[in-house]
Phi, psi and omega in degrees: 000140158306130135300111177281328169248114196247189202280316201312308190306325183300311197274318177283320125359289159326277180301342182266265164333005168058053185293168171263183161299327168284332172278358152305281161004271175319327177290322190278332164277351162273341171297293184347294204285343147307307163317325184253354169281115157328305180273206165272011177228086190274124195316293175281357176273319184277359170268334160312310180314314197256001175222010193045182172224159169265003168283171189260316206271357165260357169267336155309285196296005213236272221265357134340327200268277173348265189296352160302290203286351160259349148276342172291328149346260164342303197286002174246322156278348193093187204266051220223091195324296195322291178327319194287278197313330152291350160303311191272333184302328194267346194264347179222017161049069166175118301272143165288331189264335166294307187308308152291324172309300201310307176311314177274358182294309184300327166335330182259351187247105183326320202272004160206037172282346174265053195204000180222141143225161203200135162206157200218329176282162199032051180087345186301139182200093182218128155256124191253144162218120178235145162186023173251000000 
């Protein structure tokens, strides 16, 4: 079976967000559980998506991982919210609408709303992720 998250995405990931070691940690167990699920869904990356955590450094890496695989996207489809997330439900195997919920979520959380701008109102349906 392919790696969908391989350590080069992880070792850019780290650097490019300055992750710490537990958020490393979370990202690579969260690779883990992509990487080895058969089916469609990886179970526990997507109950983080739908319940959130009260760890701090698995909700970093949760939107460190997003906005990495959603600008990788981007350079191929455009700003095209619907499109991104359905990209990511198949490439990281989990709910497209958890996902787009996370993206506006991040608007509140200082340390990476200046890595997203995202709309959905008045016909608008543009997801932006810059961070180079």
């Amino acid at each position: 079976m392919r790696k969908v998250i391989k350590k080069q995405d992880i070792r850019n990931m780290v650097k490019i967000f300055n992750l710490s070691d537990d958020e490393k940690w979370e990202l690579e167990d969260m690779a883990n559980d992509i990487n080895s699920e058969k089916g469609e869904i990886a179970r526990d990356v997507q109950a983080t998506l739908l319940y959130g955590t009260r760890i701090k450094a698995r909700n970093d890496a949760m939107s460190s991982m997003l906005i990495y695989f959603a600008e990788k996207i981007q350079q191929k489809i455009g700003w095209k919210l619907d499109q991104i997330t359905w990209e990511m439900e198949k490439l990281l195997k989990v709910g497209s609408y958890q996902v787009r919920q996370w993206f506006f979520s991040m608007h509140f959380e200082p340390r990476f709303n200046s890595f997203v701008s995202i709309s959905d109102t008045f016909g608008l349906n543009y997801l932006e992720i810059s961070y180079k």
